[in-house]
C-alpha positions as CSV (number, residue, x, y, z in Angstrom):
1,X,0.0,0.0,0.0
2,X,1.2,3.6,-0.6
3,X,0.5,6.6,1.8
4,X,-2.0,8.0,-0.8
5,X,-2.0,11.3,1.5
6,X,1.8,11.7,1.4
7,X,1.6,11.2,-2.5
8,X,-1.4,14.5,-2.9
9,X,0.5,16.6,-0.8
10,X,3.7,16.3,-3.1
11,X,1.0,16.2,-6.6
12,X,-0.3,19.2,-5.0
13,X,2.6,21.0,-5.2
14,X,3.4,20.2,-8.7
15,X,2.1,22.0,-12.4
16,X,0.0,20.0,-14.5
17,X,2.4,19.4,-16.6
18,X,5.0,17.3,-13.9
19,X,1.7,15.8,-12.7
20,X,0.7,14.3,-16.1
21,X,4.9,13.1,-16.8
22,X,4.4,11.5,-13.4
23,X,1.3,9.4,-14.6
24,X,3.4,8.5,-17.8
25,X,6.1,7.2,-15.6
26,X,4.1,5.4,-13.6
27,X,2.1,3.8,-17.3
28,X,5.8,2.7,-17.8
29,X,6.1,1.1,-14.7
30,X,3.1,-0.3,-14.7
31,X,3.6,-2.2,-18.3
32,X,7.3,-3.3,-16.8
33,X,5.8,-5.1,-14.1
34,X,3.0,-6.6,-16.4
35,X,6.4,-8.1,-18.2
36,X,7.3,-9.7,-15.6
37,X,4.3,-11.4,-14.5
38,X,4.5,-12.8,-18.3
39,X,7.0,-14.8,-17.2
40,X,6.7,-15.5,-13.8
41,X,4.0,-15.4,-10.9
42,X,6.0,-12.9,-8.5
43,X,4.3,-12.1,-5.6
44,X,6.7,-8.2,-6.1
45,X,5.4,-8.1,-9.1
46,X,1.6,-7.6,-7.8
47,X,2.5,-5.6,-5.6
48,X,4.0,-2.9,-7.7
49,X,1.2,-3.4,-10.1
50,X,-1.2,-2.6,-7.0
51,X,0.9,0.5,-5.8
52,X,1.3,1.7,-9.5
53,X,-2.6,2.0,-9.9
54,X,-3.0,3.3,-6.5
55,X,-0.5,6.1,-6.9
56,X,-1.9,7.1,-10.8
57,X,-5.4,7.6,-9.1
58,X,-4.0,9.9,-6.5
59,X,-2.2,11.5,-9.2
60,X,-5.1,11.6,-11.8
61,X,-7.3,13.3,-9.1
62,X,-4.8,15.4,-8.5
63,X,-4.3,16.7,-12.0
64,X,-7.6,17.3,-12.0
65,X,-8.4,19.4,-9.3
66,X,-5.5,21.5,-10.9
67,X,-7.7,21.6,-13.9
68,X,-10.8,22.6,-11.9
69,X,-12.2,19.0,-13.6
């Protein structure tokens, strides 16, 4: 689990723009860790799958209160 909190507060204090490259990072994590369960059924790999989502939500609500959405 990720402290969904600790992740808004630093989101908040970003631009849109360093919000939105964060959610791309995290895509690119995300898809990684996918690779990996391709070939193997790694409990890690779950995981960061789970924390990956979780932090993209916090950072897509983020981005849009930004964008008054």
């Amino acid at each position: 689990m990720i402290d969904k909190q600790k992740v808004a507060e630093i989101a908040s204090q970003m631009s849109s723009q360093e919000i939105l490259e964060e959610i791309n990072y995290w895509n690119d994590s995300t898809k990684y860790w996918q690779e990996v369960l391709n070939y193997a059924d790694l409990s890690i790999a779950k995981d960061a799958i789970a924390n990956n989502l979780e932090t993209k939500e916090v950072l897509s609500q983020e981005l849009c209160k930004k964008l008054d959405v």
